[in-house]
C-alpha positions as CSV (number, residue, x, y, z in Angstrom):
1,X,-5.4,-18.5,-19.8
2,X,-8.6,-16.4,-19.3
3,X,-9.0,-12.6,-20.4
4,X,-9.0,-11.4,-17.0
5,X,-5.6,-13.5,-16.3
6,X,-4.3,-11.9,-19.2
7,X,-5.0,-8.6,-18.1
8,X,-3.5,-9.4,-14.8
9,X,-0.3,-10.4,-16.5
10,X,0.1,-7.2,-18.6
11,X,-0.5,-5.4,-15.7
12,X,2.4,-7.0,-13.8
13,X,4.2,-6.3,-17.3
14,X,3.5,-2.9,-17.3
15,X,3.8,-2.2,-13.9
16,X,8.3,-3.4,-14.5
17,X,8.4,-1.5,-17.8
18,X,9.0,2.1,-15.9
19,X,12.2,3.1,-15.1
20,X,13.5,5.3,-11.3
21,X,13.1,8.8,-13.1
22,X,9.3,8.3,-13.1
23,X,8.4,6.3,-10.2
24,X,8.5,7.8,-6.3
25,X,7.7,5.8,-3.3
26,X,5.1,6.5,-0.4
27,X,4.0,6.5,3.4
28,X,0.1,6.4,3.2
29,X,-2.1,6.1,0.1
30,X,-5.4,5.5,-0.4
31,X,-8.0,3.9,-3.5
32,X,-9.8,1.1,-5.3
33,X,-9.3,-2.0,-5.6
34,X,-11.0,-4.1,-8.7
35,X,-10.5,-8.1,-9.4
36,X,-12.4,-10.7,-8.4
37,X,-14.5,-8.3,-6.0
38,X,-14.5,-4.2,-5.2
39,X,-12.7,-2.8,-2.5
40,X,-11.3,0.2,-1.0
41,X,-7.4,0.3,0.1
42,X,-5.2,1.8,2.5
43,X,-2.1,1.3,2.6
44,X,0.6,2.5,5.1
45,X,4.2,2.0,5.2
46,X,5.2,1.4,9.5
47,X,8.9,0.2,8.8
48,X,11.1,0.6,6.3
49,X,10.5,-1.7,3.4
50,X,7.4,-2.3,5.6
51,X,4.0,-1.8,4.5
52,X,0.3,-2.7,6.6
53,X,-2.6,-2.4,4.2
54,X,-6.4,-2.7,5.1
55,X,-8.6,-3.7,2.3
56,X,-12.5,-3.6,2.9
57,X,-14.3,-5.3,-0.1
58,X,-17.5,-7.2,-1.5
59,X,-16.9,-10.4,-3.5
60,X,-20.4,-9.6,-5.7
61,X,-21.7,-12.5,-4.0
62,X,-23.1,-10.3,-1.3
63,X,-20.1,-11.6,1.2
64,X,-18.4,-8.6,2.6
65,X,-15.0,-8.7,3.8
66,X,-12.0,-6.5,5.9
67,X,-8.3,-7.8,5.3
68,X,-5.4,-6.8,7.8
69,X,-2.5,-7.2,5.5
70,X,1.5,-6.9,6.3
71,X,3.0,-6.7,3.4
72,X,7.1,-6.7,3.0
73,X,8.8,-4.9,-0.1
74,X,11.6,-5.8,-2.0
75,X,13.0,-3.1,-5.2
76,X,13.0,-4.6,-8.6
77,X,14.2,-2.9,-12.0
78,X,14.2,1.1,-10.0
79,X,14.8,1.6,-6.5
80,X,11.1,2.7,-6.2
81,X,9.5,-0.3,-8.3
82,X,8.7,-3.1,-5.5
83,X,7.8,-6.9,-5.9
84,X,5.9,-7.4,-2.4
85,X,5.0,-10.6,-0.3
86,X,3.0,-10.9,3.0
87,X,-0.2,-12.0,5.1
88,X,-2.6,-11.6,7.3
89,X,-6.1,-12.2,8.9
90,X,-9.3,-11.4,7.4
91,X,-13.2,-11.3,8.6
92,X,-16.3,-10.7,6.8
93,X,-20.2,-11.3,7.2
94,X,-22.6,-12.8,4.3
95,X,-25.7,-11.7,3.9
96,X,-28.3,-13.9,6.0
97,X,-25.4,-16.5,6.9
98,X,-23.4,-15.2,9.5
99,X,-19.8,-14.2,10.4
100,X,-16.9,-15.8,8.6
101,X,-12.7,-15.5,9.2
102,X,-9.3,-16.7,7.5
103,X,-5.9,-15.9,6.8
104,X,-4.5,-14.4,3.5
105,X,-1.0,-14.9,1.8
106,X,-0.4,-12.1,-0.4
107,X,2.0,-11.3,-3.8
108,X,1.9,-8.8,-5.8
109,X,4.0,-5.9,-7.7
110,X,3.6,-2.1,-7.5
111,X,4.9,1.4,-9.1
112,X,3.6,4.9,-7.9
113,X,3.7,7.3,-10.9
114,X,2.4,10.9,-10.8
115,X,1.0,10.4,-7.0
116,X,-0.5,7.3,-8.1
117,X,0.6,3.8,-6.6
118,X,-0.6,1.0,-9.2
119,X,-0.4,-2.4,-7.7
120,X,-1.5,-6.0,-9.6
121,X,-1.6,-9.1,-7.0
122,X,-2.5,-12.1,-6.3
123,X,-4.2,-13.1,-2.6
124,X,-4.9,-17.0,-1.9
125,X,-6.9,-17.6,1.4
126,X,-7.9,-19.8,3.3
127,X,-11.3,-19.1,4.7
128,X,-13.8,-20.7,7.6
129,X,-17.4,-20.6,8.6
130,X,-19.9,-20.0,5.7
131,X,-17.4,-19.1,2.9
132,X,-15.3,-22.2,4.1
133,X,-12.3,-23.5,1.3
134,X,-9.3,-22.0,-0.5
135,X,-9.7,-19.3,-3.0
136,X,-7.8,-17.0,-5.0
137,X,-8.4,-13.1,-5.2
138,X,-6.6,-11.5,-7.9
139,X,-6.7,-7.6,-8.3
140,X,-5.4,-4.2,-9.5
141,X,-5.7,-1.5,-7.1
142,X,-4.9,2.4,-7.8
143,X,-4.2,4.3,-4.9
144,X,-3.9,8.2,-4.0
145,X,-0.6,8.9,-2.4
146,X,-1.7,11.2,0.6
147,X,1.5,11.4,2.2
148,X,5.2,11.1,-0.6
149,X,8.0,9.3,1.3
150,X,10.2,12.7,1.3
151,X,7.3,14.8,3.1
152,X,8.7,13.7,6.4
153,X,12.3,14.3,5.1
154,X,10.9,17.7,4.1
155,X,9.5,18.5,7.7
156,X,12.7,17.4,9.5
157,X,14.4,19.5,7.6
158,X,12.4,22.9,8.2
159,X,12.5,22.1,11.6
160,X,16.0,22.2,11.6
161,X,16.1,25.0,9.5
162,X,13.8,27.2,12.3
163,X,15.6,26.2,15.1
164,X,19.1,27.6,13.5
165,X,16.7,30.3,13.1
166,X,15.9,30.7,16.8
167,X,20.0,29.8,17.6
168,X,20.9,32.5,15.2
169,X,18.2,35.4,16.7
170,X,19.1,34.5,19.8
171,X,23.1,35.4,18.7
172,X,22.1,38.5,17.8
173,X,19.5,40.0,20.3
174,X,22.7,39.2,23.0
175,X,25.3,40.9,21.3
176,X,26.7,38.0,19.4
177,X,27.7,36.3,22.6
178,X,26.9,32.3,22.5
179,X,25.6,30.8,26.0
């Protein structure tokens, strides 16, 4: 097993060591992702348990590439400690060569500590075109939560607390009488 396989594993390793008091989940974050290539990640939860992530990176062979990923989360260890799986399409353009396309499988393991989701992975693909064969992308992305999964909870909950407000003024400028 290589160095950067071993890596990869202690990542994975680390990433099941934390416990629920430490970890907190997320709707949209945002960062880097380093492996067999650079990228940038976004990642943004549409269902429950649901995740779409959007990876644009550069496999140092001057190939650059944009991923459209669903991924689909299942809790491991803490509530908030996901194991994921998923898929999707990808397109990219090497330098001088021309347009290339595929389809990704994805699986991979992630925590989010302190507003930061760390995730290890591993992304086989089939690719056409240029770039045409299977390969294997394995990575560790660190993401920026931009939005904590209790910020709309949070919102909801003001809202309701203003419009009691409103119901409660309105009580009073009428004299206590409810309409």
């Amino acid at each position: 097993m290589g160095y950067y396989h071993k890596f990869l594993f202690s990542a994975v390793l680390f990433l099941f060591s934390f416990s629920e008091i430490f970890a907190q989940t997320y709707i949209t974050s945002a960062g880097i992702r380093l492996g067999n290539s650079f990228g940038l990640t976004v990642n943004q939860r549409v269902l429950n348990k649901v995740t779409v992530e959007g990876i644009l990176q550069n496999d140092f062979n001057q190939t650059t590439y944009l991923h459209v990923l669903a991924r689909r989360h299942k809790s491991i260890l803490a509530r908030r400690a996901n194991v994921y799986f998923g898929g999707g399409p990808h397109f990219g353009f090497q330098n001088g060569t021309g347009g290339i396309a595929g389809v990704d499988a994805l699986l991979g393991a992630e925590v989010t500590l302190a507003g930061l989701n760390i995730s290890a992975d591993f992304k086989p693909h089939l690719t056409s075109g240029e770039g045409n064969g299977f390969g294997l992308n394995t990575a560790v992305s660190v993401r920026y939560v931009f939005v904590k999964d209790n910020a709309i909870d949070k919102w909801k909950r003001n809202q309701q607390q203003k419009k009691k407000q409103r119901e409660r003024q309105r009580e009073k400028n009428q004299g206590g009488k409810k309409i």
